[in-house]
N, C-alpha and C positions, 0 to 999 in steps of 0.2 A: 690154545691157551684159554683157560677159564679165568678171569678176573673178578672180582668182586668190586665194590666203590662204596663204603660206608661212609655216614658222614650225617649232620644234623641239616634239615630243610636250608637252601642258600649256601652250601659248601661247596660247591662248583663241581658237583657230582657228574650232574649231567655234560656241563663244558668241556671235564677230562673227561669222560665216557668217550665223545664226540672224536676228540684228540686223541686217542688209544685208540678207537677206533679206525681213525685214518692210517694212522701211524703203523698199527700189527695187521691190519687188514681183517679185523676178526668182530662182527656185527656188536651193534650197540644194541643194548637192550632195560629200559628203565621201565619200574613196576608203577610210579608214577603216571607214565603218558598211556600205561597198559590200563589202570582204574581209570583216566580220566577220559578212554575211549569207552569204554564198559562204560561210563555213567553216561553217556550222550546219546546209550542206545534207549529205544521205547521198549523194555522190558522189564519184566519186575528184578532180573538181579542189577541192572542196569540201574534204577531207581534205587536199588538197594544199596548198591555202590556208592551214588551220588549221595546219598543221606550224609553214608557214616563219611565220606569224605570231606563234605561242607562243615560239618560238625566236628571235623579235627580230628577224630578217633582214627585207627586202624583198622584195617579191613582185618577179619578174623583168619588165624592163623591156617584153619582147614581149607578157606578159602582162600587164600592167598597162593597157600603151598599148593592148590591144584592149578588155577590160572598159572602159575607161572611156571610150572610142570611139565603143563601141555603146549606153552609157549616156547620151551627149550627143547621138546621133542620134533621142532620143525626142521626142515632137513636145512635150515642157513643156519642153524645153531651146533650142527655135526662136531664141527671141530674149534668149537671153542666161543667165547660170550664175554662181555663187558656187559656185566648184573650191576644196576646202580639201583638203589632204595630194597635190597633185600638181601640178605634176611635181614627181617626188625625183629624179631623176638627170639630168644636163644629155645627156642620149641622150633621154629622154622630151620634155626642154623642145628637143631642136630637133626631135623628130618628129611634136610636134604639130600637129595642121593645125588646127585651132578657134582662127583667133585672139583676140586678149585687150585689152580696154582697158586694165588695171589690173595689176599686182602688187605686194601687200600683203606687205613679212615683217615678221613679230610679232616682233620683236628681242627676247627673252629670257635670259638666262644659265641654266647649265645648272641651277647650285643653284636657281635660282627654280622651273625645269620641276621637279625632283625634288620640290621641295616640296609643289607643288601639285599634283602628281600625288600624292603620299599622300596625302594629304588630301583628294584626292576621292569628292566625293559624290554620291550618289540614282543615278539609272536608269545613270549615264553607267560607273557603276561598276561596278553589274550583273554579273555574269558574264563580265568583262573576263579571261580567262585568260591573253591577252596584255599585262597590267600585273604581272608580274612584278618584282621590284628589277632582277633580272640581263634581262629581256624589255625593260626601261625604259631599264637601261644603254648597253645594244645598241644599240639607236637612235638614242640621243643621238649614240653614237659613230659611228655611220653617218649621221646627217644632217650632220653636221660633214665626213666624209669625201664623201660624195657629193654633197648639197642645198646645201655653200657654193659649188661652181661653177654652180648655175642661178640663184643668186643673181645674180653676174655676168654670165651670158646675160642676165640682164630687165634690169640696172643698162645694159649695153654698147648691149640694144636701146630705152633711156630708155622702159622700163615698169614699173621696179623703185623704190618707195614704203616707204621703212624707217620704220616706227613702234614708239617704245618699248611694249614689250608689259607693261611691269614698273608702267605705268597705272593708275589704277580703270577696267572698264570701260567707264561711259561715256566719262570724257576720250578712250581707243583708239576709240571708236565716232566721236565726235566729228570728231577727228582724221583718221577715214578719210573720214566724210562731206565734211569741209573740202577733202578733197585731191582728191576725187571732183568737188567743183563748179568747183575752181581747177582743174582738166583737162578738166573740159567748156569753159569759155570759149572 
């Protein structure tokens, strides 16, 4: 089962990932902890990472789509993936060749992301240099500008499953599970 998990920074992308993942028994996989491993290495894409990530932008589409390419070509990703923070740009979502049963967006408003982005806590917060106010802003702004038209792509290609994100997590876990089995039938 290939799943997907779209959603604005703070939409609990990663949480269900985490929960899908336990649950179908099919690895989790976030583009997130994959740049933020890339930026902590002493290289120059490494450096190169960390800039554009500190600074809020997107890691560039050629780049993205190869990293996470060769990330799904590893043999625990065989038979299937829970993809959280990708694709962001409707250039990503039509150049991907791993097709997908599912795509999940975590319908959030912005105020709820900022909120819950400050107030985040333990490991996930760690050394987040990339959670800046103005690093946080950026994104929001740029998922709105680039990430509402792959919304579209999955809605046009009837793979696109809107869930209120604004939930307790289980009801959202719930919910995805419910729509997982009404699309297996």
């Amino acid at each position: 089962m290939k799943i997907l998990l779209i959603g604005i920074q703070g939409a609990g992308k990663s949480t269900q990932g985490k929960l899908l993942s336990e649950k179908l028994h099919v690895p989790y996989l976030s583009t997130g902890h994959i740049f933020r491993d890339i930026a902590k290495e002493h290289t120059p894409l490494g450096r190169y990472i960390k800039e554009i990530m500190n600074s809020g932008f997107l890691i560039p589409d050629s780049k993205t789509l190869k990293i996470v390419s060769e990330y799904l070509h590893r043999p625990e990703y065989e038979k299937g993936y829970i993809l959280d923070g990708f694709p962001r740009t409707l250039h990503q979502a039509e150049e991907f060749e791993n097709g997908i049963d599912h795509a999940f967006y975590l319908e959030v408003s912005d105020k709820e992301a900022l909120w819950r982005l400050s107030y985040r806590e333990g490991e996930e917060a760690d050394g987040r240099e990339d959670e800046t106010l103005k690093a946080i802003r950026k994104r929001i702004e740029l998922f709105h500008e680039h990430t509402k038209p792959v919304l579209e792509h999955y809605r046009h290609h009837r793979k696109l499953i809107t869930i209120n994100g604004e939930q307790t997590i289980e009801k959202i876990h719930n919910e995805i599970m419910e729509k997982i089995k009404q699309e297996g039938k």
